[in-house]
N, C-alpha and C positions, 0 to 999 in steps of 0.2 A: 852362322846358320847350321854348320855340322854338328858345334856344341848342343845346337839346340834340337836339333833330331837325335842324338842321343838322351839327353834327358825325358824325350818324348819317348824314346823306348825302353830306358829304365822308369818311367810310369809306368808302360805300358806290362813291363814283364813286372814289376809289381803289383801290376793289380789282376796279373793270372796268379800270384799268389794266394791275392788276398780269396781268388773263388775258390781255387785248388782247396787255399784253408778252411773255405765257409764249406765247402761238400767233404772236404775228411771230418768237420765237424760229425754233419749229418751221419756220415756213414758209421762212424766212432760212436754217437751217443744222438738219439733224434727227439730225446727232452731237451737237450741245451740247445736247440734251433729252434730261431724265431724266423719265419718264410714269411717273405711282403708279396706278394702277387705273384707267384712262380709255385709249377707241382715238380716237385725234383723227382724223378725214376732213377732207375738202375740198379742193378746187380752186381752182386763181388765180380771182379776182373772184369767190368765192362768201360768203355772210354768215360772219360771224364766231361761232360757235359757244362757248358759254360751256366755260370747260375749266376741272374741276376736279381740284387738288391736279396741276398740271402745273405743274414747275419749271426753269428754263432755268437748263443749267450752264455755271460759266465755267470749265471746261476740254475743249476740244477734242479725240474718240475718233479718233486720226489710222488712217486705214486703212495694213497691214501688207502689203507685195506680197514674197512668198518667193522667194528668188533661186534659179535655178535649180543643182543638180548640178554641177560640174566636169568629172565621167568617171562613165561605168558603163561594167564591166568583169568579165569572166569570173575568178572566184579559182579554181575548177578547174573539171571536167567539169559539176558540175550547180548549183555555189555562185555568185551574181552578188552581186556588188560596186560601190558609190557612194560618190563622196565627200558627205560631211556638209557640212548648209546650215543658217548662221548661223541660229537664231532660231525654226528645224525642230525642231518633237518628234514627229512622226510622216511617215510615207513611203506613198505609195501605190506599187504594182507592179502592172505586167502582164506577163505570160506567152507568146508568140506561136508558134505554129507557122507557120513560114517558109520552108518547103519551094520555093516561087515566089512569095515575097513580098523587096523590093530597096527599102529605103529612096533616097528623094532623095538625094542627094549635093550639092545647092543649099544642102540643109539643113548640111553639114559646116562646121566651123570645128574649124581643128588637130586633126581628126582624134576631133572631140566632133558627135554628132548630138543638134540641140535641136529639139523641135516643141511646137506651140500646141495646144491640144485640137482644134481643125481640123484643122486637116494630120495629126495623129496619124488622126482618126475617118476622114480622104479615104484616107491612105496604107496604112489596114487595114482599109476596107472590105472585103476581099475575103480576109484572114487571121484565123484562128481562136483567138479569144483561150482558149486553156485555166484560165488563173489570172489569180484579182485580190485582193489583199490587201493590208491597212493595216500597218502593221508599226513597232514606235518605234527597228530597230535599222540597219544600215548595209549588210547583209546579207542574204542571203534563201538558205535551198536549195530549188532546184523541183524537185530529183528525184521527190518522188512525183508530181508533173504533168509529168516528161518521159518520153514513150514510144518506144521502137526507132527504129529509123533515119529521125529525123526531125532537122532544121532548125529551131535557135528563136533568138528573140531577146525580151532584156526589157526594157521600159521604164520610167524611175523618177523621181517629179517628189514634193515635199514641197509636205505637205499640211496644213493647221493644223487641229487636235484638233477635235471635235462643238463645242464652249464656245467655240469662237474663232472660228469662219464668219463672224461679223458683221463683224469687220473685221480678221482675217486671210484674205489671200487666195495661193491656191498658186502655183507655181512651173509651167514649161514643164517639157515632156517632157525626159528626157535619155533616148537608146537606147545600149543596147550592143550590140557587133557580132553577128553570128552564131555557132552554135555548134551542129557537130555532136554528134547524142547516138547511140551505138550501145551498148544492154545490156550487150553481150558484152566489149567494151571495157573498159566503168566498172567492171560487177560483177565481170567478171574468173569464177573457178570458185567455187561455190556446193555447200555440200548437203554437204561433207564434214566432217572431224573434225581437230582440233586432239592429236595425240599426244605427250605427254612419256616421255622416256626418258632416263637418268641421264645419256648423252654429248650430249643436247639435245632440240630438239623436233621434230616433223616434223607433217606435212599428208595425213592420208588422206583420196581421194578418195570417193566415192558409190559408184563401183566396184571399192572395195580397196587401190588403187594410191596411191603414196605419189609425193608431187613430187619431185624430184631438179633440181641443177642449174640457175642463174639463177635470173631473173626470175620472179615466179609473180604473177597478181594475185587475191588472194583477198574477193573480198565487198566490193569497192570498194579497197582498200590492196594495194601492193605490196608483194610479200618479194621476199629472196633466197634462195635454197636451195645448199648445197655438192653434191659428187656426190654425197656419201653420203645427201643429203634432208633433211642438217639445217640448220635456220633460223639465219641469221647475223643476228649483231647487230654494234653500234659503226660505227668508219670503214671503209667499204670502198673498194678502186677496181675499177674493173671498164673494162677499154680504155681506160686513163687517165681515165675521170673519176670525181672523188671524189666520195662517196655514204654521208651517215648515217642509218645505222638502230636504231630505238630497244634498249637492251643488254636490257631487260625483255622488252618483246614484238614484236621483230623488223619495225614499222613503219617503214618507208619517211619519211625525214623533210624535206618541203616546206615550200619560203616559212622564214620566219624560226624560229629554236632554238638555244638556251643547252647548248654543251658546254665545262665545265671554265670556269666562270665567262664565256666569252665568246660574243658572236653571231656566230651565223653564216647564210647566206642561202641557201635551194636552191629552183630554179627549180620549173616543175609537174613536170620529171621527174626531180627526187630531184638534179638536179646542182649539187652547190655551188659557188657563184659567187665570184670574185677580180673588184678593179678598181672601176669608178664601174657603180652599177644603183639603177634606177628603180623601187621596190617599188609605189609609187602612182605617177598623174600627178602631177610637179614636188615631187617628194620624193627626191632625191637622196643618196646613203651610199656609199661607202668600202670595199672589203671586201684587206684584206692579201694576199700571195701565198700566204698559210696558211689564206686564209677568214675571219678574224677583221677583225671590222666594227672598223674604224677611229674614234676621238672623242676632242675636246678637240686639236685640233691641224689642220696646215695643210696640203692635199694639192691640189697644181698649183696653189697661189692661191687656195683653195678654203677658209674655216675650217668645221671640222665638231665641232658643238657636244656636250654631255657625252652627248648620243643615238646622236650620228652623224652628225646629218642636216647636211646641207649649206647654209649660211647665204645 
């Protein structure tokens, strides 16, 4: 029976070891603790508090710092654009009306403005943030948060998901430049009717009146009209520059599109591009004297891989 009370108090004094061990864990390093139903307190030189079902782990929760954005950039009148960040599955945005708002320029490196949550809170004290949204995609449209003839500019930093705070941590600001928004502009004419007729289609207005002749911008998209008011479609040129529009519905066709199995690239205003052009920051491509995106082959020293892009 005595034997057997000793071995009961050699359990017993080893298993104030085993807490002693589990709380100099915590105290030592409180990523390598995994705590089962117990909130452990205390302070340097205070007693040592008995902790139950608290287990110290041997592997290290290494904390995650998200790198910041490359470039934010306007894709058109109301769509902003960021490059994607390793290890990022969600984005935070904000919105600015910047009417008399001038970022630092201390801030700039190649022509990329980065800020800390500081300097972002210092440098828009005094600007109106309209929009803030979390977003998992690369992209964002703030047209229904931009109003008439205003000034804005957005900023965009990766941000780790509600489940990852603990030791993922975000990324600095990245801004994109400014960017006038004028209604009349973007929306172009509003409120009329779309008419088919056997030699094509044409555009009546709100007041009867049918479009004729160039450029029209209708509802956000531009057409072309001939004199007689019908909608062109395919390759056009117009003053030398060449210009496709969809052969269905007469759409205006920007940034990158496949005709007759090949790419081809046209700026925000509809002009198709020849030569070396930068669709992203440091994404370089190829495009032929005919428009057609260049790949798998060697142009000024340059190999451009089965994409296009430039190696």
């Amino acid at each position: 029976m005595k034997r057997r009370a000793n071995s009961q108090g050699e359990n017993s004094q080893k298993q104030g070891k085993n807490h002693l061990g589990a709380w100099m864990a915590v105290r030592r390093t409180l990523v390598r603790v995994c705590l089962c139903g117990i909130v452990l307190a205390g302070t340097a030189g205070a007693s040592i508090l008995p902790v139950m079902h608290a287990y110290a782990s041997d592997k290290a929760v290494e904390t995650v710092y998200l790198s910041t954005s490359r470039h934010a950039w306007w894709e058109t009148d109301t769509v902003g654009r960021w490059n994607s960040v390793s290890k990022a599955h969600e984005y935070q945005v904000k919105l600015y009306i910047a009417d008399d708002f001038d970022l630092d320029t201390d801030d700039e490196d190649n022509g990329v403005i980065t800020l800390t949550d500081a300097k972002l809170n210092e440098l828009t004290q005094d600007a109106e943030c309209v929009m803030m949204k979390r977003t998992t995609e690369t992209s964002y449209d703030f047209s229904p948060y931009m109003k008439d003839l205003h000034t804005y500019i957005f900023v965009v930093r990766a941000v780790p998901k509600l489940s990852e705070q603990q030791y993922v941590k975000s990324g600095d600001w990245v801004a994109s430049p400014t960017a006038d928004f004028k209604e009349n502009q973007v929306q172009g004419i509003t409120g009329g009717k779309w008419r088919n007729y056997l030699e094509g289609t044409k555009y009546e207005t709100e007041d009867g009146e049918f479009l004729t002749g160039g450029w029209q911008r209708i509802q956000g998209v531009w057409y072309l009209f001939d004199e007689n008011g019908y909608r062109l479609g395919g390759w056009q040129t117009v003053d030398g520059v060449h210009y496709y529009l969809d052969e269905d519905n007469g759409m205006l066709a920007t940034g990158w599109f496949v005709w007759d199995d090949n790419w081809y690239y046209a700026d925000k205003t509809g002009a198709v591009q020849t030569g070396w052009i930068m669709d992203q920051p440091g994404k370089y491509y190829y495009l032929n004297e005919d428009g057609t995106m260049a790949h798998d082959t060697v142009v000024d020293g340059y190999t451009l891989n089965s994409k296009g892009l430039r190696q």
